[in-house]
N, C-alpha and C positions, 0 to 999 in steps of 0.2 A: 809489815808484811811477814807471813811466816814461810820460815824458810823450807825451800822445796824439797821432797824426798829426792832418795837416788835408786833407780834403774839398772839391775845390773846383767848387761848383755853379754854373754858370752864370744870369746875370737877362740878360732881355733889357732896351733901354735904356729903364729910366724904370719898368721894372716894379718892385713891393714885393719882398720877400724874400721866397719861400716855401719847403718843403721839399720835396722830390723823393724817394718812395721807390727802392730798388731797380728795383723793377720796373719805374719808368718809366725809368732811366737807358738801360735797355737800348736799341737801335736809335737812340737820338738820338745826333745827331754830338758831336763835340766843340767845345768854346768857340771861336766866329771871334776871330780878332785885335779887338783893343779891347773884348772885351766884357767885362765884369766878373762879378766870380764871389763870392760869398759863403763865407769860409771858415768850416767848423763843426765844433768838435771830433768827434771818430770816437767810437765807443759804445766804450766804459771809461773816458772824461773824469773824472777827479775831479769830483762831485756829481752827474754823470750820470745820471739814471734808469732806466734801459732802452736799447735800442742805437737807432743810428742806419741808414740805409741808406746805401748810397755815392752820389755823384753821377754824374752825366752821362758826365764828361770819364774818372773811374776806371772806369767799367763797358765803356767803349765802348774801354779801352785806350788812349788818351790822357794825356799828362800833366797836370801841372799848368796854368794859365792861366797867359797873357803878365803878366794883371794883378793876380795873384794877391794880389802884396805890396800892393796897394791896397785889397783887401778889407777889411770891417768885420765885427764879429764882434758876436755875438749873446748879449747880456748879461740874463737873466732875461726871457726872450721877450720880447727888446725890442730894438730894433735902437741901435745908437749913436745920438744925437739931432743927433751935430757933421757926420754923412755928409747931404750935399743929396740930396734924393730930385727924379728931374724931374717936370719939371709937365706933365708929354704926359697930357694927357685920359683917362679909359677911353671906347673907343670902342664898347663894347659892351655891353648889361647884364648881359646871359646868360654872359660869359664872364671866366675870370680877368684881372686886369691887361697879361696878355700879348696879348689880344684874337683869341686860339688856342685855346687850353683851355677846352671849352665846362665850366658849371657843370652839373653833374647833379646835389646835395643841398646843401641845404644845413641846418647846424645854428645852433641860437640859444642863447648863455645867458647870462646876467645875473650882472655880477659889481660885487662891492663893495671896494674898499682903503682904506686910509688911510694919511695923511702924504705922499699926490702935492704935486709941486713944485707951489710957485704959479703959478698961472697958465700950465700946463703942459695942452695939448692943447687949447691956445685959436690954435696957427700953426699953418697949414701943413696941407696935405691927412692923411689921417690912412691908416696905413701899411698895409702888410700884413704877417704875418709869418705862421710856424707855429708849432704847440706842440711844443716838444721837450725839455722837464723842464727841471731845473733844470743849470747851467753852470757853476756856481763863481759870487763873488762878484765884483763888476765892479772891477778894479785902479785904477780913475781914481775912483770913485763920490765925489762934492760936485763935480766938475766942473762947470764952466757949462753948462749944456744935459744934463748928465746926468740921470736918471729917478731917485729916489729913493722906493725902495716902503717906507712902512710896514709893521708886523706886522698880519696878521689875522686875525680871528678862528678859532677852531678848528672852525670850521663849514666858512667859506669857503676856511680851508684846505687840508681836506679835500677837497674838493667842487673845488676844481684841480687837486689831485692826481689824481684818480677823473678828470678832464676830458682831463691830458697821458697819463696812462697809455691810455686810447681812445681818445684820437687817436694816440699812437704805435701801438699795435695795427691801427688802421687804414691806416697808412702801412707796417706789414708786410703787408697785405693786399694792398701793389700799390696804394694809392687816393692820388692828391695833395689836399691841403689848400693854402687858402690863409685866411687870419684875419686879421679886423681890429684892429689896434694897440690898446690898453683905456690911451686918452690922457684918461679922466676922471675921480673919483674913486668913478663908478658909472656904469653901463651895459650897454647889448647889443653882443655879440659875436657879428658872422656867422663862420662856420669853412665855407668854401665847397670843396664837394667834386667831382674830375672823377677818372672813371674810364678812365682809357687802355684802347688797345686789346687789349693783354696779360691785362687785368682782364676787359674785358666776354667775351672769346673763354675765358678759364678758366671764368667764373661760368654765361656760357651752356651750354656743356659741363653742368657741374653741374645746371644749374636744367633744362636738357631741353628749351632753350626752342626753338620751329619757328621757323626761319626758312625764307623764301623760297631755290630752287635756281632754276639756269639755266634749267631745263625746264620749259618752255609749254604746256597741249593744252586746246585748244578745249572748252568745255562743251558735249555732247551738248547740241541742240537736241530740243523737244519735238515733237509732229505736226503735222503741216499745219493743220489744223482752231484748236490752240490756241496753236501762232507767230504764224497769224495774228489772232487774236483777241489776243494778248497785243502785237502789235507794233500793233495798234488802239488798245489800252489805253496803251499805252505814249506814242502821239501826244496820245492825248487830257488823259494828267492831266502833259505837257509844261509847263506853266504853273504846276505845283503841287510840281515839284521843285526842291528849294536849287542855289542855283549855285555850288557849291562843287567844286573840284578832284578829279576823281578820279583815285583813284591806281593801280588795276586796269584793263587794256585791255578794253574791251568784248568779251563772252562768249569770256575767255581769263583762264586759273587757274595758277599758279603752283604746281609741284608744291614742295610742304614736307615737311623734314626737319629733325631736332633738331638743333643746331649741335655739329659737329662737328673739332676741328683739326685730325686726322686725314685729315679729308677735303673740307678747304677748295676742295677744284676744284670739289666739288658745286655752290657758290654762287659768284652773279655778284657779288662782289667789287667793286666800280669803285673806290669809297671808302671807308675803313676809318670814318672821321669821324661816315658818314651811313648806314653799313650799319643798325646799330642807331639806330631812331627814337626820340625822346627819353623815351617813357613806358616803353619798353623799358630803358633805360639809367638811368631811375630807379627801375627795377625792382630790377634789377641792384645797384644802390648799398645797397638799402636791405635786400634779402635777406643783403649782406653785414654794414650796421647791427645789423640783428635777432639775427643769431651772435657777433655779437661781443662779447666775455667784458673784465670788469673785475673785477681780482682785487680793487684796493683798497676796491672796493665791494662787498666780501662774496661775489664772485663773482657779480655779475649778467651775466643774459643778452641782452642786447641795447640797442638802443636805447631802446625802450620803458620798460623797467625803470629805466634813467636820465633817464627825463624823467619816470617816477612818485614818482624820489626825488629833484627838485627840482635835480639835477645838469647838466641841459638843460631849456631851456625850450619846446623846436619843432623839430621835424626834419621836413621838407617838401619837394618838388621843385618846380621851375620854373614859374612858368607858360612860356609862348611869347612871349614880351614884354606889350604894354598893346593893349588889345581896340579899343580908340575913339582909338588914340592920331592924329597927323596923321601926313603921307608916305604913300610907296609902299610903306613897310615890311608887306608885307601876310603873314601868320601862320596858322596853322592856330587859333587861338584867337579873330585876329579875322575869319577865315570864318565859325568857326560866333557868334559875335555879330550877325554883320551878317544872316545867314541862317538864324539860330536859335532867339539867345536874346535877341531885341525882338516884340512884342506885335505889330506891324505885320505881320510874316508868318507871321499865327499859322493862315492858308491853307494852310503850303505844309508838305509831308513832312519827316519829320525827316531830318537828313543821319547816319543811324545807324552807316555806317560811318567815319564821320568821328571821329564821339562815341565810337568804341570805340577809334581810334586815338590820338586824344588824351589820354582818361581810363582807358582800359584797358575790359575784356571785361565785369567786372562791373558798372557804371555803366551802360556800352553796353547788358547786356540788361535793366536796370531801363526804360531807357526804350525798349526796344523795347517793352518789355511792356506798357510805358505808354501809348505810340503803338497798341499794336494793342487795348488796352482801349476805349480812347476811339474806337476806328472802329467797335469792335465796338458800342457804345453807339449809333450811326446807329438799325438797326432797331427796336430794341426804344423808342427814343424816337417816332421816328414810329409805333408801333403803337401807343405807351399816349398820344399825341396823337388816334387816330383813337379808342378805346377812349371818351378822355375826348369828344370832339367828339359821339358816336353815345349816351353820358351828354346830354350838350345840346341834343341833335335829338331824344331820344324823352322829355324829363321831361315836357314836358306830354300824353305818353300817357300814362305810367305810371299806373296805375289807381291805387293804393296812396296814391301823392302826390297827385292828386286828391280822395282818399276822408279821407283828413288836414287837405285847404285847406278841404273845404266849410263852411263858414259854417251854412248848413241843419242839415245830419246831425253837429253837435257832438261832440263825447263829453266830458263831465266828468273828468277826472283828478283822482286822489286828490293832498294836498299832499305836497311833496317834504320838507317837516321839518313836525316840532311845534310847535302855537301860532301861528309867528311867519305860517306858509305858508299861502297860501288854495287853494283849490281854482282849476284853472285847464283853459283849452281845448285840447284836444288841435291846435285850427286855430291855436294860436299860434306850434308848430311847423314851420306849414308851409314857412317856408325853408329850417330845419334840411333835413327830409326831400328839399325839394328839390334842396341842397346833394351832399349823401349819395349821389342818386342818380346824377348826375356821377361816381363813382367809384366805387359797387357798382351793377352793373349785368351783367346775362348775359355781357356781352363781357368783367369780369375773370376771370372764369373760366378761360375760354382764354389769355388775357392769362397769366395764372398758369403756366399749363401749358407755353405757348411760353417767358417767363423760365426754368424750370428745364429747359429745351433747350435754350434758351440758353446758361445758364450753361456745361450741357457742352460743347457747343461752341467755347466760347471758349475754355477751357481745353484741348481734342482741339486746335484751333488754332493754340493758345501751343507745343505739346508739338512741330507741325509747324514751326512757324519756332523756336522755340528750335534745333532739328535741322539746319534749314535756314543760320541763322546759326554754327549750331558748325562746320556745312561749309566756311563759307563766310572764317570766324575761324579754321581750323584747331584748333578745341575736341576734334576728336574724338580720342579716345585719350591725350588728354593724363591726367597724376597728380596726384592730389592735394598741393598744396603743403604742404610740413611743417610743423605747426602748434607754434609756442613758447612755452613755459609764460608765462603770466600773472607780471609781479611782486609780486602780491597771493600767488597761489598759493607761490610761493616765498618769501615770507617766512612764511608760517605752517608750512610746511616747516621753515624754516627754528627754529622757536620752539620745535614739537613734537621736532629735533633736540636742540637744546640742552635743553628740558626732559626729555629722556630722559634725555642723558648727563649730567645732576646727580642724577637719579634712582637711574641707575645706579653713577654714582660713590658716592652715600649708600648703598645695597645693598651693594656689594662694602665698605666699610667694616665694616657689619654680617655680614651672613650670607655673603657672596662670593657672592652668586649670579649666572645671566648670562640676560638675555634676548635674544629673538631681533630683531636689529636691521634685518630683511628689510622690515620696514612704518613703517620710520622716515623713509626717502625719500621718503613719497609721504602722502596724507588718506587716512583709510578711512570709511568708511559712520558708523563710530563719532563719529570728527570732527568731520564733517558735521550730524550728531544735531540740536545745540542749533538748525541753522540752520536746516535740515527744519521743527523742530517751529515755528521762530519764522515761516516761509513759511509754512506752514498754516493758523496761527491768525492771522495777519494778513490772509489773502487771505479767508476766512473774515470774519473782521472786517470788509474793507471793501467787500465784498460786499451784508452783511448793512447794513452802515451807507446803501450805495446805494439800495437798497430802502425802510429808513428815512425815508431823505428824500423817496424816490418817493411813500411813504404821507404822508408831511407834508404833502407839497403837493396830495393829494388832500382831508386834511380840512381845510388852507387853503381850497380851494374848496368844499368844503360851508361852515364856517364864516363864508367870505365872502360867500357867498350869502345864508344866513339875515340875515344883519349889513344888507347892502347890501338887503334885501328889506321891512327893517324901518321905512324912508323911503320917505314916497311921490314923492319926489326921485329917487331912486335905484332905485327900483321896472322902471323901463322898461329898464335899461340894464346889468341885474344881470349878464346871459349876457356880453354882451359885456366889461366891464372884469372878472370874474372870469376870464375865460378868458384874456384881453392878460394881467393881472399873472401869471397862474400861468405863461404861456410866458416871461414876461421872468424870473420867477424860475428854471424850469430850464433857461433856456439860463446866468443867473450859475453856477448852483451845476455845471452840468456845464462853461464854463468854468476854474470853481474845483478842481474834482475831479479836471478829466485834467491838470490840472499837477502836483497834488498824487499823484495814481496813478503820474504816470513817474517820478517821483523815489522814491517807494516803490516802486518793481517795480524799480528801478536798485538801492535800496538791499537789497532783499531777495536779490537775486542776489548780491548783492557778500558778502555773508554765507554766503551756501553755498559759496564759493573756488572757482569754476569754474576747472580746469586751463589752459583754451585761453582763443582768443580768442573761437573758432570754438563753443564750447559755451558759453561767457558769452552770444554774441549768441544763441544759440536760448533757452535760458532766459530769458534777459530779453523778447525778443518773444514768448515763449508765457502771460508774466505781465504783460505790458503790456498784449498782445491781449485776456487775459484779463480784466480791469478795465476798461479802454476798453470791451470790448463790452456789457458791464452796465451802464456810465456814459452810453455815447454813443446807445446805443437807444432812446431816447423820443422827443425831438422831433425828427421825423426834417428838418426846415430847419435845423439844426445845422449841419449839413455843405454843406448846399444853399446857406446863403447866409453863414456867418458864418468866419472863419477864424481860430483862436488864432493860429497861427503868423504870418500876415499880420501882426496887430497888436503881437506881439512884434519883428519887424524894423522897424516903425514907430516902437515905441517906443528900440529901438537907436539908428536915424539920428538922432532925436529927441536921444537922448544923445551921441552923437558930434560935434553941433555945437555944442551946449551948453559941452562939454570941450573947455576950451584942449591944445592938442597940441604938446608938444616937439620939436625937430625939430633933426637933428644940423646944425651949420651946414656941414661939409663933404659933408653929403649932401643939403643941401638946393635945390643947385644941380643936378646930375643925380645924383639915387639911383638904384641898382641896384636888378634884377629884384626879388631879395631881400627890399630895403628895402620894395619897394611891394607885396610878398606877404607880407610878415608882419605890415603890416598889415589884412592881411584875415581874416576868420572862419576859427577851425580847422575843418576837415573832419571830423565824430564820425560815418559814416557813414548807409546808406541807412535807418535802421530806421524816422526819423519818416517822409520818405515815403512808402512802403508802407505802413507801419499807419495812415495815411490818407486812401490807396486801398485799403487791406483793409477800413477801416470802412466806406468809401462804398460799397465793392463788395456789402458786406450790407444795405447800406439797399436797395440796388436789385433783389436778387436775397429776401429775410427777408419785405421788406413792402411789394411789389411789389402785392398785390390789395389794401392799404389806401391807396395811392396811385401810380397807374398815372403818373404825372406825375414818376416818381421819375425815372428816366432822361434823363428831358431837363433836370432840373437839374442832373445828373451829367453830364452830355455839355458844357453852357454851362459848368459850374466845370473841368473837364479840361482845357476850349480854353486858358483862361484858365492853369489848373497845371503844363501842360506849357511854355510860355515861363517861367512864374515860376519855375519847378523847376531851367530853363535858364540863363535870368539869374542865380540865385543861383549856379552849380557858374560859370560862365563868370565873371565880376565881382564875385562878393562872397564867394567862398571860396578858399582857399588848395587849391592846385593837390591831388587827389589822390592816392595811391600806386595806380599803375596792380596790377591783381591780377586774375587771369586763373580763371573758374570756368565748370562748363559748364553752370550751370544756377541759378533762382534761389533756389534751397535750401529751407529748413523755410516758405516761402511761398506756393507752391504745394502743399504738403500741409494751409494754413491755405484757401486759395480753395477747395480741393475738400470740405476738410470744412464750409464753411457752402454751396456749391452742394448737398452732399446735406441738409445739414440746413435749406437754404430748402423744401426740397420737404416736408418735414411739418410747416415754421411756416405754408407757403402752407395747405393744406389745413386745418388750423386754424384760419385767420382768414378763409377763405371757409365754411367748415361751423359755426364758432361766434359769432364776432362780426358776420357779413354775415346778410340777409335770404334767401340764397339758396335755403337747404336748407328753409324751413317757405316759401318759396311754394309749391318744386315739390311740396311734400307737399301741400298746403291746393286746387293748382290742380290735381291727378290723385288725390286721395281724399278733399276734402270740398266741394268746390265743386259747383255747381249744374249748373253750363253748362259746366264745364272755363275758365273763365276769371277773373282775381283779385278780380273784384267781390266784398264781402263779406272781404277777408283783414282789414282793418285791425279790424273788429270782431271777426273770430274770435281773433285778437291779444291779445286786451285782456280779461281777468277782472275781474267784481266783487269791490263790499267795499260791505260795510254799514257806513255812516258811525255808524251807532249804536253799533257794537260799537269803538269809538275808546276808548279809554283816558281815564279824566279827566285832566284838563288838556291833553291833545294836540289840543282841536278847534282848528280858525285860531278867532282871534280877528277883532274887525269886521268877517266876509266881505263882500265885495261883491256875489254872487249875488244876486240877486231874491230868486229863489227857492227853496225847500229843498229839498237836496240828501240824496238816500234814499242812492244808489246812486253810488259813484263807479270809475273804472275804471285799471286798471295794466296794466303788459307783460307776461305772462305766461301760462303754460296750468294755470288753477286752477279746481278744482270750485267754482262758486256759492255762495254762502249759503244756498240753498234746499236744496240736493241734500242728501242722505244725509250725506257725508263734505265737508264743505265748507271749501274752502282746501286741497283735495291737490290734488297733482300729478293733472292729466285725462290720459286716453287719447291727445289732439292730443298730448303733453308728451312722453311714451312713444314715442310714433307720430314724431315730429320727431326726436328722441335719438337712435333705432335709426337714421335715416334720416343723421345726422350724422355716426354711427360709420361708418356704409357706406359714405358717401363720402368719409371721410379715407382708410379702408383703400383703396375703388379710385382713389383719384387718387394714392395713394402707389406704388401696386405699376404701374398705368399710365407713370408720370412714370417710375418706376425703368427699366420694360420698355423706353422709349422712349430712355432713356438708354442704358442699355445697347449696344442696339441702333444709335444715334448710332457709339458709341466702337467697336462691332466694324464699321460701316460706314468710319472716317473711320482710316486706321491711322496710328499715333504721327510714324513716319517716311514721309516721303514717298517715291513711288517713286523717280523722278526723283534725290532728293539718296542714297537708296541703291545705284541703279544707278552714281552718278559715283565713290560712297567706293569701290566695288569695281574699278569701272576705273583710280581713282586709283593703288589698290594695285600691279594690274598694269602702269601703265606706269610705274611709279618705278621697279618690278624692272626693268624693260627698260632703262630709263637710268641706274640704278647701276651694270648689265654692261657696256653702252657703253662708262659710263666707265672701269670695271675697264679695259675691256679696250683702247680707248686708251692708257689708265697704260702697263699692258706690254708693246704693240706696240712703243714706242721702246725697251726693255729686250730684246728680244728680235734686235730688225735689228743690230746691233754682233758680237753671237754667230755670228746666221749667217753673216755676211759674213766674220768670218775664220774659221770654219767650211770654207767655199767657199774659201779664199783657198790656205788648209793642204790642203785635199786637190789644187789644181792646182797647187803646187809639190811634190808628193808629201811631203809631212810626218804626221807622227805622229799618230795619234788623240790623243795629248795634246796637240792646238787645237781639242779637241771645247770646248764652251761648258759652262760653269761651272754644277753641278747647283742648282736651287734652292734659296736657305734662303743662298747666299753671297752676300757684300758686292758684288752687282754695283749694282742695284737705287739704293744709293746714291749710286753715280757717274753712276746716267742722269740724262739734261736732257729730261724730260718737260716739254710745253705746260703744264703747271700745276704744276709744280715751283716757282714762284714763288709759290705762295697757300698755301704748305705751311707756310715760318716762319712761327711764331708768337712 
């Protein structure tokens, strides 16, 4: 075999070794005098794995380095240990050792050797290098200072192989890597990733991504009438805006187009470094991540897939440095801290375009959506405040609640159980009823009515600023991102594969037959089967289990009642400590249950092998949704004051100081970005948020006429959610991968379906469990005077205490007196009458009356709705009128520019054109027909922004 050339890459001084693909070599100069250059054998090295790319000095045409022969060489990714590496600081955290190359990805994994030198990776800073397979065996190896690597296991043997093959894949992509030295004999490895400008201008091409062009034009202004009313608004809520940088000139828009190389004059260019913003550029990195294939690991797709098979442990992008840190060093991350994400300015607007620049578009409209819920919650708080206030101003008229407290006009009531119950005063009630009335009272009604207006509107609202921010985000017209099979999904592919072709092998043994191999790439319905049938009976199951326990804790309280009723100790007090323990019992067991329901609704999806990512996450939030909302609907202070998730991060910190923490000692002096973001929570995205404003969004809008007070402890827990929400994405989790959509997907078809389905739980809990529908019946067709005097007794049916079952009378009664005649809630014929204990004509007469007015408050509330969404339309005019003028002056400024381009292509022509006919010469110096090489010789004003 002949032996391989050498490579010679240039380090700047003091920097670690890293590898340089191809693609970055290109446009960088060649090695300065004295600089030092890493020699690395070329791709077909004996041991080799895969190839190399050339450096610097070869791509650029250059020779060799002055100091070539001084180089050190690279023995089992590992640098020689006898080369002094300098002690120059990293000056930077965000960026490679060269304090140039900003970091855009970075990876983490864990690895384990055996038979490291003693006391080896306890000197000296701790290096950098790349991965680039294996090298041959090192010709010095027991040398002093050399690395002597034990065998390892065939696990982790593996699992490095699968590690150099991806990252050399990655480094043919165009991407640099830079890696920490593994100087222990177990630990984390960063593999730090920056995508040059060659990379981000190919992948943006690909990805379609808008960037900003030269061309500026004013936002049409609105009319006189509402500029100025808006530039009023505008002074007044001056105090309640974040003071954060903006990065758009006021009412001036930037026309956008998809990036293109071709036509790099379109964009203002200044700097290649900063054209692309950082959540762009880890956008960028990690779309390439996602594609990218490892053979030795079965063929897996992406990054994901390898950090589902333990081969990576973290792949994550930057934050912007430290949020709180000291200095001037001021960041886009610690703007939105100082102005976002602290409780102290929990006054002021969110800086939304900020949060979409940092964290990307999808993040950005969670909390718009967040921010406009919670303002929307203003009204409907202060109205179910005055609802309840107008409850407190009229109890002591309420006739009803009077005719309950009198003292005088009694009514006996039958006992509530057998034996143990005595007969008791219906006036014993009277706080209850006047509690009750606080909050059923004529004004929920409309309360009710107005909430499911509400609702639509909010959502007619959302539908306008989601439009209005896609305008404003350049959302509109953009494509769907290409969604990548799940590593779950591919390896059951993968199983169904090879269980075929044994199958089929044992056939063609036998009979040679051949089946059709067309549904062997992919799960079919069949598949699926076992996992279907296993979702159904499970959701089914815990459903029915929810219920269960709902009934248990009902005849808890019956039982506890009789129990506690059976001491005359405990006699007085019976309402109240049965009612406390049964709420402190289902708030545990609904604690208990939605932890237990997410990890079952996690695990039930994972069994049906969703293809995407994209259809795992609707499946799973439509069976999370589903559990949760049968779990979390009873006591509706759940939400209002108690928070699992709060106490879960409690108990984290709790644990975190507890736990002694290792800590590298050469990082322990200045750690990188890296180091201090991978210490932080991994990012599993937005689903618990949301499904915890999806719950609250139902408590407020479901059972809005059982407690009009709902909204304003949804409005107090928001204030409070929105900074918490903040604080965690800014300080306590690892930076997101920025992902660009134009809308909040399968969660706004969840808000509209409980907006329509509050509108017939409302009308149900005002026509069946409220007082409402047998007043108005009792006060327009059996009252005296038309007014409620007399309802509490039309209410109330006899029973003849005689006719009591033996052994069910109370024992000891306390009464005086003997009791004929005792009375219950209901509309029943007498003892005396003909048919006694049916259903009376009031019971009939009230029923009909209930049906009617569910049906007309449903088909009202619908009308009204309706009527809302074709008044208020989706898009606004305003952000309509701009996308169409948009269109038209981009056409005008892409001819411009066309036509600039070929004016200088043209003046050369004519001029010697003109030159040839006043020397009388030949039509052959006419100018050269279109479609020929002139084009390439011109020096067009933007001929410069063309290489790429």
């Amino acid at each position: 075999m002949a032996t391989p050339g050498l490579s010679d890459i240039p380090l700047l001084s003091g920097s670690p070794r890293r590898l340089c693909p191809q693609a970055v070599g290109r446009g960088r100069q060649s090695p300065k005098h004295g600089q030092q250059c890493l020699q690395v054998p070329r791709p077909g090295a004996q041991g080799l794995q895969g190839s190399l790319t050339r450096g610097s000095s070869q791509a650029s045409g250059g020779g060799s380095s002055p100091n070539s022969s001084a180089s050190t060489g690279v023995l089992n990714n590992y640098l020689e240990a006898s080369h002094v590496l300098s002690s120059e600081p990293r000056l930077s955290r965000l960026h490679f050792h060269d304090n140039q190359r900003k970091v855009d990805y970075v990876l983490v994994y864990h690895y384990r050797k055996r038979g490291a030198h003693p006391g080896h990776g306890s000197q000296g800073p701790s290096l950098a290098i790349v991965s680039n397979g294996k090298t041959g065996e090192d010709p010095d190896a027991g040398a002093p200072g050399d690395i002597e690597l034990g065998p390892l296991d065939a696990l982790e043997e593996a699992r490095k192989g699968q590690r150099e093959e991806f990252e050399h894949r990655l480094l043919e992509a165009g991407l640099e890597l830079e890696k920490d030295l593994e100087s222990k004999s177990q630990g984390s490895v960063f593999v730090r990733i920056h995508a040059p400008w060659q990379v981000l201008a190919r992948e943006a091409e690909f990805l379609k991504i808008k960037v900003p062009t030269k061309k500026t034009y004013v936002i049409k202004s609105e009319g006189s009438i509402a500029k100025t009313f808006n530039e009023i608004l505008q002074k007044l809520s001056a105090p309640l805006k974040p003071r954060v940088p903006v990065h758009s000139n006021n009412g001036l828009k930037n026309l956008s187009y998809p990036f293109s190389r071709e036509k790099m004059y379109l964009y203002n260019i200044q700097d290649k470094d900063t054209f692309f913003d950082n959540a762009t550029r880890s956008r960028i990195v990690h779309e390439i991540l996602k594609r990218t294939t490892c053979s030795r690991a079965n063929n897996m797709m992406g990054i994901n897939s390898l950090i589902a098979n333990n081969i990576y442990e973290a792949a994550y992008p930057l934050h912007d440095g430290e949020c709180d840190g000291p200095g001037d060093d001021v960041n886009d991350r610690k703007w939105l801290y100082q102005e976002w994400a602290r409780y102290g300015v929990f006054y002021k607007f969110q800086p939304i375009d900020l949060i979409r620049k940092y964290f990307g578009e999808k993040i950005g409209l969670y909390f718009a959506w967040l921010g406009l819920y919670t303002s929307f919650l203003i009204p409907p708080s202060v109205i179910g405040v005055i609802v309840f206030l107008y409850g407190c101003a009229t109890v002591e008229e309420d006739i009803p609640s009077k005719e309950m407290c009198d003292q005088q006009n009694a009514f006996t009531m039958c006992p509530l159980c057998d034996k143990s119950c005595d007969y008791w005063n219906l006036s014993s009630a009277c706080g209850t009823a006047q509690a009750s009335h606080l909050f059923d009272n004529p004004a929920t009604v409309f309360f009710s009515i107005f909430m499911a207006l509400w609702a639509t509107m909010f959502l007619e609202n959302w539908k306008r600023l989601q439009m209005r921010l896609g305008y404003f985000w350049d959302l509109t017209g953009i494509e769907e991102e290409e969604e990548h099979t799940r590593p779950e999904y591919e390896t059951k592919v993968r199983e169904k594969m090879l269980r075929k072709s044994h199958e089929s092998a044992t056939q063609q043994l036998g009979a040679g037959g051949t089946e059709d191999a067309g549904e062997d790439d992919k799960l079919t319905w069949k598949d699926r089967l076992p996992g279907y049938l296993t979702n159904f009976a499970s959701i089914l199951f815990m459903v029915a289990l929810t219920f269960c326990i709902v009934f248990g804790v009902i005849v808890y309280r019956i039982t506890a009642a009789a129990a506690l009723s059976l001491s005359k100790a405990t006699r007085s007090s019976v309402r109240a400590t049965v009612t406390a323990t049964a709420v402190v019992i289902n708030l545990v067991v609904i604690l208990v249950l939605d932890e237990i329901y997410g990890a079952v609704a996690k695990w039930l999806t994972k069994i049906e092998v969703p293809k995407t990512e994209q259809t795992f996450e609707e499946r799973l939030v439509l069976k999370a949704f589903l559990l949760k909302f049968v779990n979390a609907y009873s006591p509706i202070f759940y939400v209002a004051f108690f928070k699992g998730r709060k106490l879960k991060k409690l108990f984290r910190k709790m644990k975190d100081e507890t736990e002694p923490g290792e800590a590298d000692s050469a990082c322990s002096k200045q750690p990188g970005q890296w180091d201090l973001d991978y210490s932080l929570e991994p990012y599993t995205g937005l689903t618990p948020e949301y499904m915890e404003m999806i719950i609250q969004f139902g408590f407020v809008t479901l059972f809005v006429a059982s407690f009009p007070l709902a909204p304003v402890f949804a409005l107090l827990n928001n204030v409070i959610e929105v900074r918490l929400d903040a604080k965690k994405f800014v300080t306590e989790l690892r930076r997101p991968d920025a992902v660009r959509t134009r809308d909040i997907g399968i969660w706004f078809d969840i808000l509209s379906g409980i907006g329509k389905f509050s509108v017939i739980i409302n009308a149900f809990v005002i026509a069946v469990t409220s007082d409402f529908i047998p007043r108005l019946v009792y006060q327009y067709s059996y009252s005296h005077n038309g007014t409620l005097h007399g309802f509490v007794n039309h209410t109330l049916s006899f029973f003849n205490v005689s006719q009591l079952k033996e052994g069910t009378q109370p024992e000891n009664s306390e009464f005086d007196q003997e009791v004929q005649f005792c009375r219950f809630k209901d509309y029943r014929e007498p003892p005396w009458a003909p048919n006694p204990y049916e259903f009376s004509k009031q019971y009939w007469s009230v029923l009909a009356a209930r049906l009617a007015f569910v049906i007309i408050f449903q088909n009202l509330v619908v009308f009204l709705s309706v009527l809302v969404d074709w008044m208020v339309p989706d898009v606004p005019t305003d952000i309509s009128d701009q996308i169409k003028r948009e269109k038209s002056l981009f056409m005008d400024f892409l001819l411009k520019e066309e036509h600039g381009r070929l004016r200088p292509m043209e003046e050369p022509a004519w001029g010697n054109q003109g030159a040839g006919r006043r020397s009388g010469g030949s039509p052959a110096a006419s100018p050269a027909p279109p479609g020929w090489s002139q084009p390439r010789s011109s020096a067009s004003p933007g001929s410069q922004h063309t290489s790429v």
